[in-house]
C-alpha positions as CSV (number, residue, x, y, z in Angstrom):
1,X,19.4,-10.8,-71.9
2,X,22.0,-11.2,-69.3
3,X,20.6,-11.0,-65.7
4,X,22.7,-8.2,-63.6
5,X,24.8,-9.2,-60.7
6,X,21.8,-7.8,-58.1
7,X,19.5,-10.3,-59.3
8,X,21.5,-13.2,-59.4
9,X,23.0,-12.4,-55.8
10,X,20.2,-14.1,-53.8
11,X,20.7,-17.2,-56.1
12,X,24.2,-17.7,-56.0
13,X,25.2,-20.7,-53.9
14,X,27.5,-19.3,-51.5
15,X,25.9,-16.5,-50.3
16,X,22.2,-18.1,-49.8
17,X,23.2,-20.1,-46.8
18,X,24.5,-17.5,-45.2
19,X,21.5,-15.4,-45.4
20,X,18.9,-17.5,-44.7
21,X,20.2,-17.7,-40.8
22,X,20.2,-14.1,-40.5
23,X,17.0,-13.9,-41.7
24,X,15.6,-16.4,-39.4
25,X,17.5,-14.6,-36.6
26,X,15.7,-11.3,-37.6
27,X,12.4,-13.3,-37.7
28,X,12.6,-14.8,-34.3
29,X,13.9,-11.5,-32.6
30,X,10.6,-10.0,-34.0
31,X,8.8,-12.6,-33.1
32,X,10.1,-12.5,-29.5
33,X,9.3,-8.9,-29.3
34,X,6.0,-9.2,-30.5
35,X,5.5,-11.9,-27.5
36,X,7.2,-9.3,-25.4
37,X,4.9,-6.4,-26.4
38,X,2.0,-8.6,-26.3
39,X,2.5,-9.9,-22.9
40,X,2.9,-6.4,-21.2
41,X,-0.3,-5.1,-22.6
42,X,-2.2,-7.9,-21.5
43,X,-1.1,-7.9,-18.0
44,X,-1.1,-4.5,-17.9
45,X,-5.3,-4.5,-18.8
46,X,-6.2,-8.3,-17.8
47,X,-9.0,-8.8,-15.8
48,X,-8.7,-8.5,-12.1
49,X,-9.7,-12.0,-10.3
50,X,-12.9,-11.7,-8.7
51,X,-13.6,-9.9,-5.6
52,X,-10.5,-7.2,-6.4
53,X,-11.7,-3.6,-6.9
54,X,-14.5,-3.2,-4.6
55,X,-16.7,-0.4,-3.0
56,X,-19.0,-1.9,0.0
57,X,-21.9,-0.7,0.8
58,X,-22.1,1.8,3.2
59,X,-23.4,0.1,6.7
60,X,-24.0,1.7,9.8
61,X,-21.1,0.9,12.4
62,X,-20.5,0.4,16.0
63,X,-17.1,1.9,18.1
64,X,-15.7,3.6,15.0
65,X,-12.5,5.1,15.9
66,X,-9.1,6.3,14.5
67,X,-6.2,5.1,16.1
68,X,-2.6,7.0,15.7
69,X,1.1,6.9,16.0
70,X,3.0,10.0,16.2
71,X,7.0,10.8,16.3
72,X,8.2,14.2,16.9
73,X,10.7,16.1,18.9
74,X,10.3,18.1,21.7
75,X,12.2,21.8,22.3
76,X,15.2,20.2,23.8
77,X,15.4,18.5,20.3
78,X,14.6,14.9,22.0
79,X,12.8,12.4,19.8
80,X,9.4,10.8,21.1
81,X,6.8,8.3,20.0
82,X,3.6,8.1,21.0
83,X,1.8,4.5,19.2
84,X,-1.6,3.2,19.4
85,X,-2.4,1.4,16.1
86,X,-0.8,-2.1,17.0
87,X,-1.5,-1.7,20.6
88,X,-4.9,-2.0,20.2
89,X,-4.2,-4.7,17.3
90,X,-3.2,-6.7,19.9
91,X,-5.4,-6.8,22.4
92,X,-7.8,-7.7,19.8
93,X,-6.2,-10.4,19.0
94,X,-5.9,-11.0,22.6
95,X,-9.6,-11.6,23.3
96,X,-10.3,-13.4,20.0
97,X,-12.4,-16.8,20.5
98,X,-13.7,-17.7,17.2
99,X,-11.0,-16.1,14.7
100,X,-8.3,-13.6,13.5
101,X,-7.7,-13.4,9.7
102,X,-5.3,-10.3,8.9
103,X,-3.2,-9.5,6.0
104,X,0.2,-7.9,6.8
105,X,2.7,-6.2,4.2
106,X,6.0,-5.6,5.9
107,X,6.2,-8.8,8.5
108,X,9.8,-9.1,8.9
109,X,13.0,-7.0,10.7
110,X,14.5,-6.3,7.5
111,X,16.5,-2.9,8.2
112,X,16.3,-3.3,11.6
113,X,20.1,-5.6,12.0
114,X,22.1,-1.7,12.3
115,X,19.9,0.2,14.1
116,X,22.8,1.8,15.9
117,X,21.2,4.0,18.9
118,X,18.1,4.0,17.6
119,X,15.5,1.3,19.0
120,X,12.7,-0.3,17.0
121,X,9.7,-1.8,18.9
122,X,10.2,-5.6,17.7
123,X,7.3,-5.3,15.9
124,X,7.0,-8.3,13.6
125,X,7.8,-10.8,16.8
126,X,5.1,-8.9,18.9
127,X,2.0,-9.8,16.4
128,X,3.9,-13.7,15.7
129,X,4.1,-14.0,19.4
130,X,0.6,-12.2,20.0
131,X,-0.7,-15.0,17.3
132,X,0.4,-18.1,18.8
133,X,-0.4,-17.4,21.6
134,X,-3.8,-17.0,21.1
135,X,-3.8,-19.7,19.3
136,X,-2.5,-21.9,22.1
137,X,-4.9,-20.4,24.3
138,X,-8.0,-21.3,21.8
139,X,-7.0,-24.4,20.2
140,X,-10.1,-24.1,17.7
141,X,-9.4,-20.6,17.5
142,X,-9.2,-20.2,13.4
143,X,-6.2,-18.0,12.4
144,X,-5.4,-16.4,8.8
145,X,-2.3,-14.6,7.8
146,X,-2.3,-13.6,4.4
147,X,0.9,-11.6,3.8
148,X,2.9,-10.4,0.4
149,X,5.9,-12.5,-1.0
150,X,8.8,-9.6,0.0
151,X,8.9,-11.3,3.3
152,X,10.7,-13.8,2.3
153,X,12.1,-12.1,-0.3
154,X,9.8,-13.7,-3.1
155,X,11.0,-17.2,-2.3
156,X,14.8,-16.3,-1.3
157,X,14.6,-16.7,2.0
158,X,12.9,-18.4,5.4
159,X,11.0,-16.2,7.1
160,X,11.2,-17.0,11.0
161,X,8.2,-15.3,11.4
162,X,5.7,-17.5,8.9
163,X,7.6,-20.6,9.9
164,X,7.0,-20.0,13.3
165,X,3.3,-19.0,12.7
166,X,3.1,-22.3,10.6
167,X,3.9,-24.7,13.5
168,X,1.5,-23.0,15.5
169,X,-1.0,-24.2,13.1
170,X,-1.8,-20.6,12.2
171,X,-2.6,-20.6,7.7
172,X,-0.3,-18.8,6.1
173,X,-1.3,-17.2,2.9
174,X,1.6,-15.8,0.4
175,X,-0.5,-13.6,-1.7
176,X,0.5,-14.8,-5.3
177,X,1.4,-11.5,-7.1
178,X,1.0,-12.6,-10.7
179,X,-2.5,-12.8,-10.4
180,X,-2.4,-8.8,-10.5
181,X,-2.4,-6.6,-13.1
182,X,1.7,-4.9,-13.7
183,X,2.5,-1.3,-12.6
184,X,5.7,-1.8,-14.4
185,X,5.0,-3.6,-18.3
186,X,8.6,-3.2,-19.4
187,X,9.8,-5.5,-17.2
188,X,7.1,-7.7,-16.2
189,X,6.1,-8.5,-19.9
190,X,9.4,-10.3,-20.2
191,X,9.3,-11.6,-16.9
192,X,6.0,-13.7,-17.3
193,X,7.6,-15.1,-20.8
194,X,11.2,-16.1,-19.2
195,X,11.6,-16.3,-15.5
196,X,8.2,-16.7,-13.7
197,X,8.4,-20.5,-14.4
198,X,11.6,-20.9,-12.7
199,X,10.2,-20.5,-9.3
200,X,12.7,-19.8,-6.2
201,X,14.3,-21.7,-3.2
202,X,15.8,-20.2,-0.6
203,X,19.5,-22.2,-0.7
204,X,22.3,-21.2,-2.5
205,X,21.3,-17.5,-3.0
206,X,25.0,-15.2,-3.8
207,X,23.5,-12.4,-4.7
208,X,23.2,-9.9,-1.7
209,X,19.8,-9.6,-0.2
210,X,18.3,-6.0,-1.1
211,X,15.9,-5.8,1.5
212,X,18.0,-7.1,5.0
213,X,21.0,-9.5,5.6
214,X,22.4,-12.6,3.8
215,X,22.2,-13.8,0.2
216,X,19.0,-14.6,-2.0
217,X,19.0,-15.8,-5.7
218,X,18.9,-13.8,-9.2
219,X,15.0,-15.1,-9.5
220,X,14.7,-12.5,-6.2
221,X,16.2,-9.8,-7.7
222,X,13.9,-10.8,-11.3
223,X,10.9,-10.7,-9.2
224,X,11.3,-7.7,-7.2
225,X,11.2,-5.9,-10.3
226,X,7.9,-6.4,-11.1
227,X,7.2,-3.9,-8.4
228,X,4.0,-4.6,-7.2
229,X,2.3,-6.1,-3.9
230,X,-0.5,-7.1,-1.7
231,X,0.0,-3.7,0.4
232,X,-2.9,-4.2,2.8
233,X,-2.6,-3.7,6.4
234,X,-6.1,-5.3,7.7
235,X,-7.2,-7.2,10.8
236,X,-10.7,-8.8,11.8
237,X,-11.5,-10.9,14.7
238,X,-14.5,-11.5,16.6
239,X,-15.7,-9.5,19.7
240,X,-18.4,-11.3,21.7
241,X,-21.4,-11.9,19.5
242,X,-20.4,-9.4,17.0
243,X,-17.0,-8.4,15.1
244,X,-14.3,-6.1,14.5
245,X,-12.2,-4.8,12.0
246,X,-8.7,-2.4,11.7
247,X,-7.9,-0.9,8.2
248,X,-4.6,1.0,9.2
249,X,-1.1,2.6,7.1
250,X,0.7,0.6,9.5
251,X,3.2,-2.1,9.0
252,X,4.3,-5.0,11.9
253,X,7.8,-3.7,10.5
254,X,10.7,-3.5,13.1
255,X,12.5,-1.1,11.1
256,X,8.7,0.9,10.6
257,X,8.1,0.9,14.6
258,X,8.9,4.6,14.3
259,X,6.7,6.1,11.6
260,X,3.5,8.2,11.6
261,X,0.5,5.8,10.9
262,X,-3.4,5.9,11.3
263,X,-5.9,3.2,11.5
264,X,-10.0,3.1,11.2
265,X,-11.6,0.7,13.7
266,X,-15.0,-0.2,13.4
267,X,-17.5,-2.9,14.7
268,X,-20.8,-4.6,12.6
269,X,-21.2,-6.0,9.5
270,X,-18.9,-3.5,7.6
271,X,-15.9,-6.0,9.7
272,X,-17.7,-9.2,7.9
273,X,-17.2,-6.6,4.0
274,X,-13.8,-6.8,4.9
275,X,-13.2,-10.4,5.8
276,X,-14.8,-11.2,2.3
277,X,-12.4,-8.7,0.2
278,X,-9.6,-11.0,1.9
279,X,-11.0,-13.9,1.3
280,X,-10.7,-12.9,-2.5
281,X,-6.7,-12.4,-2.2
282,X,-6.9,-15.9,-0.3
283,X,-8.6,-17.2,-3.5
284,X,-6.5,-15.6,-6.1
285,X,-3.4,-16.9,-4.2
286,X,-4.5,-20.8,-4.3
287,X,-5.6,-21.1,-0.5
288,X,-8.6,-23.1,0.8
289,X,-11.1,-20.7,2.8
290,X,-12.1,-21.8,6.4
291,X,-15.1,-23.2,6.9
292,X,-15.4,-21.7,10.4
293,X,-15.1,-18.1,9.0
294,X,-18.7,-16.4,7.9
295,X,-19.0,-16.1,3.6
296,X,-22.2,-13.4,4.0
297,X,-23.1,-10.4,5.2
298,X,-26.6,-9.4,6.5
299,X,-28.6,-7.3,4.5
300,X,-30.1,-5.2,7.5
301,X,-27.1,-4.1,8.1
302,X,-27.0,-1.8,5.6
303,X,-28.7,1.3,7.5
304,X,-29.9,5.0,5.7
305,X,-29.1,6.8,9.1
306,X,-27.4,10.3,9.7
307,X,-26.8,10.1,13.5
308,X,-24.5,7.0,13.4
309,X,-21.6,6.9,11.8
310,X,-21.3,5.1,8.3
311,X,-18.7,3.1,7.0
312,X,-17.7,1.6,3.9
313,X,-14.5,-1.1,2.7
314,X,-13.0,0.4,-0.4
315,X,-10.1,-2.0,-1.8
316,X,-7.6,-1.4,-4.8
317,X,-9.0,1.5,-7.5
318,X,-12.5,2.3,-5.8
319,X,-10.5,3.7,-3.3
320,X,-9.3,6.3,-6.2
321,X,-12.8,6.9,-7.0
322,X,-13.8,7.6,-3.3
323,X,-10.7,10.2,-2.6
324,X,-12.1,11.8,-6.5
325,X,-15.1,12.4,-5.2
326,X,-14.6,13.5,-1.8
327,X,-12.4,16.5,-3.3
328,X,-14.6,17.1,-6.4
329,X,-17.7,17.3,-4.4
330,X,-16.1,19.9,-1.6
331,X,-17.4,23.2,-2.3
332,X,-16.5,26.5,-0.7
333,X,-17.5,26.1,3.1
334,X,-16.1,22.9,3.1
335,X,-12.1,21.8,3.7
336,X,-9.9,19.0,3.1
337,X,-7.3,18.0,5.1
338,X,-4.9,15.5,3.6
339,X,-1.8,13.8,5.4
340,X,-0.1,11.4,2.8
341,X,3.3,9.4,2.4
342,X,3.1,9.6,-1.2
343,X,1.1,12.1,-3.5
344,X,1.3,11.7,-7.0
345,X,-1.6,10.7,-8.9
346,X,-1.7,13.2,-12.0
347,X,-5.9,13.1,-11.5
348,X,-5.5,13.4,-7.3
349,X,-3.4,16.1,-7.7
350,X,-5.0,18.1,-10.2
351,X,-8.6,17.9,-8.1
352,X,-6.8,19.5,-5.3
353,X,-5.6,22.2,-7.2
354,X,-9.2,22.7,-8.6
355,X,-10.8,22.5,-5.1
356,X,-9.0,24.7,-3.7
357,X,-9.6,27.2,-6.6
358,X,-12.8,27.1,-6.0
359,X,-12.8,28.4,-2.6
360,X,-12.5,24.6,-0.4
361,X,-9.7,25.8,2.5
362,X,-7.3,22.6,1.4
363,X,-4.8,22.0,3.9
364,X,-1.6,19.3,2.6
365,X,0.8,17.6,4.7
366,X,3.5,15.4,3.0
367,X,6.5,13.4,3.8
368,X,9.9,14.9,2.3
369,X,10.3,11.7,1.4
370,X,14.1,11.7,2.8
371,X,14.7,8.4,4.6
372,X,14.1,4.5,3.6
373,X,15.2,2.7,6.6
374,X,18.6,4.2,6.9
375,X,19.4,4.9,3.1
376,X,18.3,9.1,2.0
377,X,16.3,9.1,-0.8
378,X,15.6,12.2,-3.7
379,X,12.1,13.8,-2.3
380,X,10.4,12.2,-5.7
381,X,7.7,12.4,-5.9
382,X,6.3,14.8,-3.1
383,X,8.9,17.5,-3.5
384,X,8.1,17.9,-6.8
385,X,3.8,17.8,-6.5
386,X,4.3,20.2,-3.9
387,X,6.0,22.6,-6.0
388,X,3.1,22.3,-8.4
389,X,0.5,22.4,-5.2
390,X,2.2,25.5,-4.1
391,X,2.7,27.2,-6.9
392,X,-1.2,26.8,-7.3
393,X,-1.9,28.6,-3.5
394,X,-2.3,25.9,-1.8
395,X,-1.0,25.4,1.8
396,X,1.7,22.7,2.4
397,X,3.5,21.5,5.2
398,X,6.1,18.8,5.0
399,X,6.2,16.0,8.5
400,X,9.3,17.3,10.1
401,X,11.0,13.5,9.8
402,X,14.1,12.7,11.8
403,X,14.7,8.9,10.1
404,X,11.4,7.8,10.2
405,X,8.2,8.3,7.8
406,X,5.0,9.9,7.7
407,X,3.5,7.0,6.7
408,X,-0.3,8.0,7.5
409,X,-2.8,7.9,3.9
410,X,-5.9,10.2,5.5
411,X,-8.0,12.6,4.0
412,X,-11.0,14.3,6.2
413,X,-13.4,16.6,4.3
414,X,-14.9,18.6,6.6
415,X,-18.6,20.0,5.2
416,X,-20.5,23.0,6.0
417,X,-23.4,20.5,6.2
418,X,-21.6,19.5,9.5
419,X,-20.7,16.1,8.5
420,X,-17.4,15.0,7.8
421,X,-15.6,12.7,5.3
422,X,-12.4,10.2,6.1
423,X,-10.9,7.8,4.0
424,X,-7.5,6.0,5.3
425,X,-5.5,3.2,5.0
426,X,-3.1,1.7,3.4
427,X,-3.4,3.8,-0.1
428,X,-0.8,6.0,-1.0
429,X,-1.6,8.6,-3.1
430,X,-0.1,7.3,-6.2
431,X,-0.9,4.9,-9.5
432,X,0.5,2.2,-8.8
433,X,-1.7,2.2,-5.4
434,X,-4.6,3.6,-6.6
435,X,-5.3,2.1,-10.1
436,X,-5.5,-2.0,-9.7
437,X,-2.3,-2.5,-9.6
438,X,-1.7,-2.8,-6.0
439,X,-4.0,-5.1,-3.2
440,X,-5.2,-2.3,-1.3
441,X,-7.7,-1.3,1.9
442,X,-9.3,1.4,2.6
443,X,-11.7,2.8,4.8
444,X,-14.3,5.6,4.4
445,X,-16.6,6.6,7.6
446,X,-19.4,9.5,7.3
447,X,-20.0,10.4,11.0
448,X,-21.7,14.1,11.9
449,X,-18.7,16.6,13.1
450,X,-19.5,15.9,16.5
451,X,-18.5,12.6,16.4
452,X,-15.5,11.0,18.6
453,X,-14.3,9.6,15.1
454,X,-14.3,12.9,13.7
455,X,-12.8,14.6,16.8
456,X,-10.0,12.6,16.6
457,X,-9.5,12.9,13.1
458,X,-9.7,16.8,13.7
459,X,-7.4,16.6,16.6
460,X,-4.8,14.7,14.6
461,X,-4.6,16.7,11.8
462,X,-4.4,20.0,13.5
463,X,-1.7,18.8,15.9
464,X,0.5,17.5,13.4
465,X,-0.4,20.9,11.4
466,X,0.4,23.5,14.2
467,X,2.8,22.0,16.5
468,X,0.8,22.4,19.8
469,X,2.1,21.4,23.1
470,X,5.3,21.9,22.2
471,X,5.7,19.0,19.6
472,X,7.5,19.4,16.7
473,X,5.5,17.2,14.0
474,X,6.0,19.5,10.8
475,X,7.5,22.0,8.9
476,X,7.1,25.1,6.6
477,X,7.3,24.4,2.8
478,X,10.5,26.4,2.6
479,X,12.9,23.3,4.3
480,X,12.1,20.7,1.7
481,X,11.1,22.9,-1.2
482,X,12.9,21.5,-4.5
483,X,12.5,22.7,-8.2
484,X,14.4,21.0,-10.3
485,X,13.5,20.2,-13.8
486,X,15.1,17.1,-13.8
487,X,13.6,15.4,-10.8
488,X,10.1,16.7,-12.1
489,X,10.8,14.9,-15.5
490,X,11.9,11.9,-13.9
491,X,8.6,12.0,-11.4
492,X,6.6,12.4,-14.5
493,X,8.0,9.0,-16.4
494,X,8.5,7.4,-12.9
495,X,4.9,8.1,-12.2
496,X,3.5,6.8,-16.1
497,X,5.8,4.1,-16.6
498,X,5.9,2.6,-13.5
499,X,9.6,2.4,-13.2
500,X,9.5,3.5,-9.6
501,X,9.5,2.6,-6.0
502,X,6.6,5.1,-5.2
């Protein structure tokens, strides 16, 4: 029997050649996206290098303080700033004998070049002066920066800053990023297959610099995408026979000199928890650790006490677990006071709706998340979680912002038990800071009410809440309230997909 012209087709002779390519094409395309698929889920759920994602225990602590830095305008409408956190960062560093390790996120003037009338404290010279000189002062003085690649935008450019801390003989650490877990799989799947090999250099960049002036390369822009970081803000040095540590919001960032911040000092062995969870980012980044700096903590440190207060290191997603608790163990009697940058952790959010259902007095106070360092932004996420927080009963209050940021991450549970409950640092509210994506620090203190850390804490809170002595910190809901459907869709894939700045 005659075959039919559809059988024969794949047979005849000049047709066969010219399908076999396509085919392979089709097979390598799938193959590619396989890798592609493959390589995003992995790096979304690898394991996290050792020493990332830790709770210390909680140890007694000496000199436990929050520091603050607060903008606001006065009745004639005249701006003010009142800082403390990087003050008191460097007169610590100022006294150091045996060492300073820190780990800095922003450590550059980037935004600061058009500053017009407004004037930025040169932060980011202040703490590289402050550093050498110290150094020079203590020639055996041991000094650590650890720091996150954006500074020179991931390879793209010099930073003056490290190069001038490297002469000095200070180590600079450049946290290597791809050790970490990926907020943002659709990108940084493909990015580990094609570009991460590549490397950078920082000559013959023409593509303009996204973060300050001049020109960086195409590998900056591909790695910038990723969208991820070592977002500490820590410091420990020594202090006579003992040491001390500053987990803060804060960033030595000229154009940042302006913004609302908090930091947790503390003195003891708690400081020693803290050098050790940087010591892990100095080990996941390739770095030898000093041999002068302590590797162990003592074990009687760890005190069962309820006079003085308590304080434990949280880094990366125990810090999620902490700020969980703390709201879904408040009970009626109790309240919780949260000042944030960003808020939008679906789980964060909805425990602060619960507690305050069940009968916790919850008190919110968000950024309208308006200005970037000159450039407005949309008000995602925060607009759009307070509309849901509102819409639930509870009381908001946006930081009455005039260019800068409220950049503070605090929450302070206040208990009927008269104790009280803070966590702060460098955590936003958010998943990309809260759930391993992110190198983060935070610190949680229990102290009784009565405590100068929990004075301050209550001080803080309730003058950026009520506007006493005639500053003008914040602002009813009503000025920054937003309901669109559109910006709360995008907030929602934003927030899942990691396709985000927040």
């Amino acid at each position: 029997m005659p075959s039919s012209p559809d059988t024969d087709r794949d047979t005849d002779p000049d047709t066969a050649p010219a399908r076999r390519p396509r085919r392979g094409l089709r097979l390598a395309l799938a193959l590619f996206a396989l890798a592609w698929i493959a390589s995003a889920v992995y790096h979304v759920y690898k394991p996290l290098p050792p020493g990332i994602g830790v709770a210390g225990p909680l140890r007694s602590a000496r000199d436990v303080a929050l520091l603050t830095d607060l903008t606001w305008t006065d009745p004639q409408g005249a701006r003010h700033s009142d800082q403390h956190v990087f003050d008191e960062a460097l007169r610590l560093i100022g006294q150091a004998r045996r060492a300073i390790v820190a780990d800095q996120f922003l450590f550059n003037d980037f935004g600061s070049e058009n500053s017009g009338e407004v004037r930025y404290r040169k932060l980011s010279q202040e703490l590289t002066d402050a550093l050498v000189a110290r150094k020079r002062a203590v020639p055996g003085l041991t000094v650590v920066l650890i720091t996150d690649p954006i500074n020179t935008v991931y390879g793209g450019r010099v930073s003056p800053q490290l190069q001038q801390l490297r002469e000095a003989g200070v180590q600079v650490v450049v946290t290597d990023l791809a050790r970490l877990r990926t907020p943002n799989p659709a990108w940084s799947g493909l990015w580990q297959l094609c570009c991460r090999w590549a490397g950078n250099d920082s000559d013959g960049g023409w593509l303009p610099n996204p973060l300050g002036p001049g020109k960086v390369s195409l590998r900056s822009w591909l790695a910038l995408l990723n969208l991820n970081a070592n977002h500490r803000k820590t410091l420990v040095v020594d202090q006579g026979e003992d040491w001390t540590a500053l987990v803060a919001s804060a960033n030595p960032h000229d154009a940042s000199s302006l913004h609302g911040n908090v930091a947790v000092r503390f003195g003891g062995a708690a400081a020693l928890d803290l050098l050790a969870s940087e010591r892990a980012v100095a080990a996941l980044s390739g770095a030898a650790w000093p041999r002068a700096l302590p590797t162990s903590v003592p074990r009687e440190s760890i005190v069962d006490t309820t006079s003085a207060p308590r304080v434990q290191v949280l880094t990366e997603g125990r810090i999620r677990d902490a700020l969980l608790a703390a709201v879904d163990g408040a009970r009626g009697g109790d309240r919780l006071d949260i000042a944030v940058f960003y808020f939008s952790h679906r789980r964060l959010v909805d425990a602060v709706a619960a507690a305050h259902k069940r009968g916790v007095a919850v008190r919110v106070l968000l950024d309208p998340n308006e200005d970037a360092f000159g450039r407005k932004k949309n008000g995602v996420p925060n607009r759009q979680v307070a509309a849901e927080l509102v819409a639930a009963g509870v009381p908001l209050r946006w930081c009455d912002t005039h260019g800068e940021q409220c950049h503070a991450k605090l929450l302070l549970r206040s208990g009927s038990d008269g104790k009280i409950e803070l966590i702060a640092g460098s955590a936003n509210y958010t998943r990309r800071n809260l759930d391993d994506y992110n190198l983060e620090s935070s610190a949680r203190v229990i102290a009784l009410d009565d405590a100068p850390v929990a004075r301050q804490a209550r001080a803080y809170f309730e003058r950026s809440w009520s506007n006493t002595d005639g500053r003008s910190i914040s602002a009813d809901y009503a000025k920054y309230a937003d309901d669109s459907t559109l910006r709360k869709i995008w907030y929602r894939i934003a927030e899942a997909s990691g396709l985000s700045s927040f």
